[in-house]
KEKOL-472358 format. One record per residue (C-alpha): x, y, z. Coordinates in steps of 0.2 Angstrom, whole numbers, padded with zeros to 4 digits, always signed. Each point is the difference from the previous one (the first is absolute). Layout:
// residues N
XYZ/...
END
This chain:
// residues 536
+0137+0108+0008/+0001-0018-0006/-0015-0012+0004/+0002-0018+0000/-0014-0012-0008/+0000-0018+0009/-0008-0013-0010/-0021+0001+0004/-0010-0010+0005/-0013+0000-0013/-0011-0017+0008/-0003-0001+0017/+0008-0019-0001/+0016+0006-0012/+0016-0004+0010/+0012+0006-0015/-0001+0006-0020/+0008-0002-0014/+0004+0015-0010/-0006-0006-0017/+0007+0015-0008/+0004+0018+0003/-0010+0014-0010/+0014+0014+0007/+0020+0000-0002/+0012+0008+0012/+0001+0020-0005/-0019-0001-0005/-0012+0014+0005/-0015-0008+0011/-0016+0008+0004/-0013-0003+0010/-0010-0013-0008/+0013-0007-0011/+0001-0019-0002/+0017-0005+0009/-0001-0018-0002/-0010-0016-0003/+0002-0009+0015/-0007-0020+0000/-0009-0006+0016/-0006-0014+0006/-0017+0002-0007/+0003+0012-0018/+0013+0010-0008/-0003+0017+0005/+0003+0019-0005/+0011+0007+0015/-0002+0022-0001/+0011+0011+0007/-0008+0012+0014/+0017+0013-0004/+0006+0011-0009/+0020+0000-0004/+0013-0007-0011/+0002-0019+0003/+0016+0000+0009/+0004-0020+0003/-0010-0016-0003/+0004-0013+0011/-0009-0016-0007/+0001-0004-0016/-0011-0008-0015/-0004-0018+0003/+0007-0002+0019/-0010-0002+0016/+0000+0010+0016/-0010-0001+0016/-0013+0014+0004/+0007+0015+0008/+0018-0003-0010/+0008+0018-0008/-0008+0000-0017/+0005+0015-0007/+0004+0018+0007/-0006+0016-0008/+0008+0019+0006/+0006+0015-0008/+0012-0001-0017/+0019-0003+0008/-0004-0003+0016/+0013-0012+0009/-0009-0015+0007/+0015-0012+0003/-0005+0001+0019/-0017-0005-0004/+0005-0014-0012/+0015-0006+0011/-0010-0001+0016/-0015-0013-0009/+0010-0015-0002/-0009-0003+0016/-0019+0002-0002/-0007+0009+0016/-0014-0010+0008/-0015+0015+0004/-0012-0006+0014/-0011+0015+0000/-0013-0005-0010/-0005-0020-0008/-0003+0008-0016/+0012+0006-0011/+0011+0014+0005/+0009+0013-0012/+0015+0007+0008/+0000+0017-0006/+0017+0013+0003/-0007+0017+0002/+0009+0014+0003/-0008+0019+0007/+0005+0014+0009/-0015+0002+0009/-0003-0017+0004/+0005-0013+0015/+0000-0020-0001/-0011-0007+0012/+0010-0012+0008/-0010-0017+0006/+0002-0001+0020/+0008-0019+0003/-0012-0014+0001/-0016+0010-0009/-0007-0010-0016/-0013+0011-0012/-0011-0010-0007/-0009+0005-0016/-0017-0006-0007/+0004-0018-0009/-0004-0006-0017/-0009-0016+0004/-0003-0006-0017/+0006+0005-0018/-0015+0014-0005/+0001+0008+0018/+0003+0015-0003/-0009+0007+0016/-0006-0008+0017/-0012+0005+0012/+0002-0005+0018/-0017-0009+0007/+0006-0004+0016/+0014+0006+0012/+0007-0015+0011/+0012+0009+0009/-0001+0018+0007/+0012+0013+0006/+0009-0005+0012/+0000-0018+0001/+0014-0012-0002/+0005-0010-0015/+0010-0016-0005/+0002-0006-0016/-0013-0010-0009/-0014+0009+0011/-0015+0006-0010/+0000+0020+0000/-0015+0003-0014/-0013-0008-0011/+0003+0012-0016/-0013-0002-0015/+0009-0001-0017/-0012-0002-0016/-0001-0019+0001/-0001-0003+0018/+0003+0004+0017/+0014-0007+0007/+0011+0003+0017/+0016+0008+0000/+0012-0006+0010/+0017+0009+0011/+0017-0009-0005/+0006+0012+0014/+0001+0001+0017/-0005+0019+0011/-0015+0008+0005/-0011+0010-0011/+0006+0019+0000/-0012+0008-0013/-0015-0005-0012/+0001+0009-0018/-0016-0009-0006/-0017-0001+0011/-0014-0012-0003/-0010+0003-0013/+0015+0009-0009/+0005-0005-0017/+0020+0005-0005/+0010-0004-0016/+0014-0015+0002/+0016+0007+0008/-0011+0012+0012/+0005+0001+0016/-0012-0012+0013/+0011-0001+0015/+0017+0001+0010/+0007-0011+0010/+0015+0001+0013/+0004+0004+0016/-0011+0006+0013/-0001+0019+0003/+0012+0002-0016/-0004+0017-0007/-0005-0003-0020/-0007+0019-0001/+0012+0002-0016/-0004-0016-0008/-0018+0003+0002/-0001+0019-0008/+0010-0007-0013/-0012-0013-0005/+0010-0013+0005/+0015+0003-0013/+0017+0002+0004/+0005+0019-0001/-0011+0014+0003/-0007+0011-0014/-0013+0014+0006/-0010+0007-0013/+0010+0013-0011/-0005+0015-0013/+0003-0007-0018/+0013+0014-0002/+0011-0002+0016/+0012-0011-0006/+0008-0003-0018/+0005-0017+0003/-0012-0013-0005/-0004-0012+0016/-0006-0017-0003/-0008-0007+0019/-0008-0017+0002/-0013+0003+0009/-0014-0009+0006/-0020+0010+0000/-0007-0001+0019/-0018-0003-0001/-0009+0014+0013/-0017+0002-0007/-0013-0012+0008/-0004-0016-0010/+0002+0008-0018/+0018+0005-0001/+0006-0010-0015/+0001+0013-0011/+0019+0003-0006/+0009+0018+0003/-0007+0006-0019/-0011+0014+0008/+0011+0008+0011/+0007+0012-0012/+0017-0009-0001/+0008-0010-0013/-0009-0010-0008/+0011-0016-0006/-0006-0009-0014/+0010-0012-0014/+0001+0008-0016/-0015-0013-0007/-0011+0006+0012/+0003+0018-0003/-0004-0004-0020/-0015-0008+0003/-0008+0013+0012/+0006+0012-0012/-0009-0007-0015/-0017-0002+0011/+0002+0016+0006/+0001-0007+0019/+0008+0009+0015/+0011-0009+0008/-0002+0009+0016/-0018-0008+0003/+0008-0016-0003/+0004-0014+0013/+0018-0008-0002/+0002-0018+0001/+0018-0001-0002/+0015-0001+0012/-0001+0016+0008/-0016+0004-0005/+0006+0003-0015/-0011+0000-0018/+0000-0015-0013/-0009-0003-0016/-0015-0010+0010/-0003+0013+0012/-0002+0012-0015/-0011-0013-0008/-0012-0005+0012/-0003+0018+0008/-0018+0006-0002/-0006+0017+0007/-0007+0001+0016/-0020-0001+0000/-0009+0013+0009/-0014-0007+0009/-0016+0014+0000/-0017-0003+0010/-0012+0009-0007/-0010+0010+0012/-0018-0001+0005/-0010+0010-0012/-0016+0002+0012/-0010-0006+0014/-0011-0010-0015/+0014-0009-0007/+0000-0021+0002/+0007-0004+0017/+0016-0012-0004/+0016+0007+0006/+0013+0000-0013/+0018-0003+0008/+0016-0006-0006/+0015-0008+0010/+0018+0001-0003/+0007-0016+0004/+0021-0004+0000/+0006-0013-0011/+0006-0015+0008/+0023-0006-0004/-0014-0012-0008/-0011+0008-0010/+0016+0011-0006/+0010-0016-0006/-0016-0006-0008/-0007+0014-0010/+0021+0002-0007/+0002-0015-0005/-0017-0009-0008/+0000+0020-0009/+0019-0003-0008/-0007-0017-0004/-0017+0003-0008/+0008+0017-0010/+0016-0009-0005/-0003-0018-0005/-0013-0004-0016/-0009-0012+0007/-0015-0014-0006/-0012-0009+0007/-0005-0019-0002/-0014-0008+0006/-0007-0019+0001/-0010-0009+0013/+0004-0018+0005/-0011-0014+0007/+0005-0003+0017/-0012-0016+0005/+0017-0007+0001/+0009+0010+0010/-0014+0002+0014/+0000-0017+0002/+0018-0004+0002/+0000+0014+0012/-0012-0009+0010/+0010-0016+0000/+0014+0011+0006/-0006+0009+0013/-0009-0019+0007/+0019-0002+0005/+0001+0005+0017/+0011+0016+0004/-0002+0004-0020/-0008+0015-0004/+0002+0007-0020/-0009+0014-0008/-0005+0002-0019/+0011+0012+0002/+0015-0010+0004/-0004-0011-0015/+0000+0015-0012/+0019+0006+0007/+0005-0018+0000/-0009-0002-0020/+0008+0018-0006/+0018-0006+0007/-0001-0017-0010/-0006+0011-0014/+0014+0013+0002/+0014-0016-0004/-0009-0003-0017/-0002+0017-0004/+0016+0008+0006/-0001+0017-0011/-0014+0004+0013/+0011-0003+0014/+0010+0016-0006/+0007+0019+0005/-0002+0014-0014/+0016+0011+0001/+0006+0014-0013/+0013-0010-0005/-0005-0019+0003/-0013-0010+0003/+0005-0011+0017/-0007-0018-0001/-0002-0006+0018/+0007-0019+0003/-0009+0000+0018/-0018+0004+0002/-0007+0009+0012/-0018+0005+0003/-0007+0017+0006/-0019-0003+0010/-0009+0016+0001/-0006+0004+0017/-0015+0012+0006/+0008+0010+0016/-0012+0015+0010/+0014+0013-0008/-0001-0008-0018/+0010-0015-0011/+0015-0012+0007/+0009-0012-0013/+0008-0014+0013/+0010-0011-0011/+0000-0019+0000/+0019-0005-0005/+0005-0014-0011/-0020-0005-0004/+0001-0012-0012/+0012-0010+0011/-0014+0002+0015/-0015-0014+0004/-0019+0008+0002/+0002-0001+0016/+0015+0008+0005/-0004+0012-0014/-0017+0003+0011/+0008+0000+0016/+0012+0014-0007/-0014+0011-0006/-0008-0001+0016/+0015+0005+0007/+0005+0016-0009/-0019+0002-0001/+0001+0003+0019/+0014+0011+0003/-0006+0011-0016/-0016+0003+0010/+0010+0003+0015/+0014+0009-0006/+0015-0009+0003/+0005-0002-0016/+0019+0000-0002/+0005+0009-0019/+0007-0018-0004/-0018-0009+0000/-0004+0014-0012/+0013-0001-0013/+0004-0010-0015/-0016-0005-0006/+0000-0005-0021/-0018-0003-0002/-0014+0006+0012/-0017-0007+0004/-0014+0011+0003/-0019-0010+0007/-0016+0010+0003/-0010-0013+0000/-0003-0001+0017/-0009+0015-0004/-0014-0005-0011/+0011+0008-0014/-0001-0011-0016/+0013+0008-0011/+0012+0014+0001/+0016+0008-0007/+0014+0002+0011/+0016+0013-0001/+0016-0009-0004/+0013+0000+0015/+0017+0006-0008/+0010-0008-0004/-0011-0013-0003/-0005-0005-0017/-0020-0007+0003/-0010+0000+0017/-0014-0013-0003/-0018+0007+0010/-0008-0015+0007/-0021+0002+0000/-0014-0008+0010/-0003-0018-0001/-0021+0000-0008/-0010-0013-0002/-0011+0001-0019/-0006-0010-0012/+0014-0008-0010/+0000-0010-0017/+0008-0018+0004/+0000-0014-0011/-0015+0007-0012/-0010+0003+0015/-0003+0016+0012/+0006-0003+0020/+0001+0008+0013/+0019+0005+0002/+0014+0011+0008/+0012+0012-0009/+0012+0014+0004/+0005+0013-0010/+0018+0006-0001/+0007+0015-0007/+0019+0001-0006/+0007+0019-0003/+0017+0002-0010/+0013+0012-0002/+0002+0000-0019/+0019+0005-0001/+0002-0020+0009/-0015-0010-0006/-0008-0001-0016/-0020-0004-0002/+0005-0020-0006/+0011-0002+0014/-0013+0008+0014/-0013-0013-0008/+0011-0016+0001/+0005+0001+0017/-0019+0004+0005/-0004-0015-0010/+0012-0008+0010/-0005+0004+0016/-0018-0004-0004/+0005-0018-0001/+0009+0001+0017/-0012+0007+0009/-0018-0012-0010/+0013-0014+0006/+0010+0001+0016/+0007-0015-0003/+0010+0005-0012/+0011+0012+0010/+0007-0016+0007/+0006-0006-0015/
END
């Protein structure tokens, strides 16, 4: 029962790999878990796992040479087992329009089993990855219902990932035959959310088999000998708090070997864990950031004479957002050994450049706009804060890039302004405003979020005078920007009446040192008392 591994797509913009070196040989014993292969994407070099167990029968791209996504990789099956057929017939990659995301064609073989066959002309569509930390999507709005009609590039949902909500569009061309996923529902990548095709088309079989493509109703763990592998896709049924992976049910639970250490040495059990993985399958983060559920207890009213106030608690679910943000400010704050610096600048100067700014008609700058623009002219003299801390490298960033923290009603958006240093005030304030707006809004595509090498985080708007801000990975520094207050001030030998701002700059100590941290705030204390210079 061989199965054939295509080459993953492990970004949701990776169009081909690179195998930067296999891990397994031909003949080799895989388990589930094993490392196969180091597979370089467009965005990182990344650990490819096997999801199989089996002898590694035939590898079909090998070290150093490219291949598109969905290309025979590899094929794993039982020791001797004659695959010629197999390897003979994918000289001709097969194109697989059942799903946008990637598909593993997997060969099972059962007595008691059927194929489903797909009825001509039907398309299952399966719940997108819409950015490259999506690992499960909630659908806000339905745009299309049963029944209705379809062409390609019609809107058919608004689906909440954890940076935005963003509508999904049909490539395909039908009418809608079933709904997997309701509003308010939250389901893993790969679910099934709809099927398309032609009217009246019976798709009972595809439906009970949660949109996959062979049927697989649930069997006794000692009905069969044979170890079947099924790709399978969870079908969220529950209302509105079904992201839970298939851990509880009493089943397998699939976990990589890492994880299964880990849990062990803290004593956790990995059936009250939630899987993250492909599959919902368990990884080293899961085990690491799982905590226990609370139990929530009111206490009850001990007697008529007891003070009146009501206690009550409410359980509220966490926003895609709220998710995304609590992951990755924790792995930031628990992993990097950061430092803070702080210094306040005179900004006389800068408030009355602004003004003579903004007197230009159709100009409007913010102080904020002329701390992004300071930090990106700062960043070119200081380039080891315009850095990426890696295991095995530090990456030094020739283009800059600046992240601009933005308040949202579920939580915290980092628009990035590309190319800042190359970037006026104005266009750089027109820009913010920009991506200011659709943050707020929603409409946020995962490219206006990503790529940042230095963030900028402002709370003086607030009244908030100074505060240390969380580095965004993988950034090395993220300046916090305080309010603009007027106090007595020491000029010349004699006290005024002046303006000043303090600025906090926190570092990731494995990238910048204390010296370097000071310099470039020393730097950017002189852009920012004088404007003018940024010009020069």
């Amino acid at each position: 029962m061989a199965t054939i591994i295509n080459m993953p797509r492990l970004s949701d913009t990776m169009e081909e790999g690179v195998v930067a070196k296999w891990l397994k040989s031909v003949g080799d014993k895989i388990e589930e878990g094993d490392i196969l292969a180091e597979i370089e994407t467009d965005k990182a070099t990344m650990e490819f796992e096997s999801f199989h167990e089996g002898t590694l029968l035939h590898i079909g791209i090998q070290e150093g040479e490219t291949s598109p996504v969905d290309v025979l990789l590899a094929i794993i099956g039982e020791e001797g087992e004659d695959i010629s057929a197999i390897i003979n017939g994918s000289s001709e990659p097969t194109k697989i329009e059942a799903t946008e995301e990637k598909v593993e064609i997997i060969s099972e073989t059962s007595a008691s089993n059927d194929v489903v066959a797909i009825p001509a002309g039907v398309q299952v569509i399966t719940m997108p990855r819409l950015s490259d930390t999506m690992t499960d999507g909630t659908v806000a709005t339905w745009l299309k219902k049963v029944g209705d009609a379809v062409e390609e590039g019609d809107m058919l949902a608004e689906i909440e990932t954890d940076k935005a909500t963003m509508e999904f569009e049909c490539f395909y061309e039908g009418t809608i035959l079933y709904i997997g996923v309701q509003e308010g529902e939250t389901a893993p990548v790969d679910s099934l959310l709809t099927i398309i095709g032609p009217a009246g088309t019976d798709v009972s079989a595809i439906v009970a088999n949660g949109g996959g493509v062979s049927t697989s109703d649930e069997k006794p763990a000692d009905s069969t000998s044979e170890k079947k592998e099924e790709k399978t896709v969870a079908k969220t049924e529950a209302p509105k708090s079904s992201n839970t992976t298939t851990n509880n049910n009493g089943g397998r639970i699939f976990a990589s070997p890492l994880a299964k250490k880990i849990a062990s040495d803290k004593g956790i059990n990995l059936s009250d864990v939630n899987g993250s993985g492909e599959n919902g399958r368990i990884i080293k983060k899961d085990v690491e950031n799982y905590t226990p559920a609370a139990k929530i207890e009111v206490a009850p009213a001990t007697s008529a004479a007891a003070a009146a106030g009501v206690e009550s608690s409410e359980e509220v679910k966490n926003s895609q957002m709220r998710k995304a943000i609590a992951k990755s400010l924790g792995n930031s704050k628990f992993s990097a050994p950061d430092f803070s610096l702080n210094i306040e600048v005179d900004m006389d100067n800068a408030m009355a450049s602004r003004k003579t700014i903004n007197a230009i008609p159709e100009t409007k700058v913010s102080f904020n706009d002329l701390v992004v623009k300071a930090c990106a002219m700062a960043l070119k003299k200081h380039p080891q804060v315009n850095t990426s801390w890696t295991d095995t490298n530090t990456i030094y960033h020739s283009h800059i890039h600046v992240g601009v923290a933005v308040a949202v009603d579920d939580g915290l958006l980092v628009p990035v302004i590309k190319h800042t240093d190359q970037l006026s005030l104005t266009q750089i304030g027109a820009g913010v405003r920009d991506l200011a707006g659709k943050a707020r809004n929603k409409k946020l595509a995962p490219v206006d979020m990503q790529g940042s090498t230095f963030t900028v985080s402002n709370l003086g708007m607030f009244g908030i005078e100074n505060f240390n801000s969380i580095i965004n990975q993988p950034n090395s520094a993220i300046l916090s920007v305080g309010a603009i207050v007027q106090k007595p001030v020491v000029k010349d030998g004699q006290i005024v009446v002046g303006n000043t701002m303090k600025l906090t700059l926190t570092c990731d100590h494995r990238t910048v040192d204390g010296a370097v941290g000071a310099q470039f705030l020393q730097t950017l204390k002189t852009f920012i008392e004088n404007p003018v210079t940024m010009l020069a």
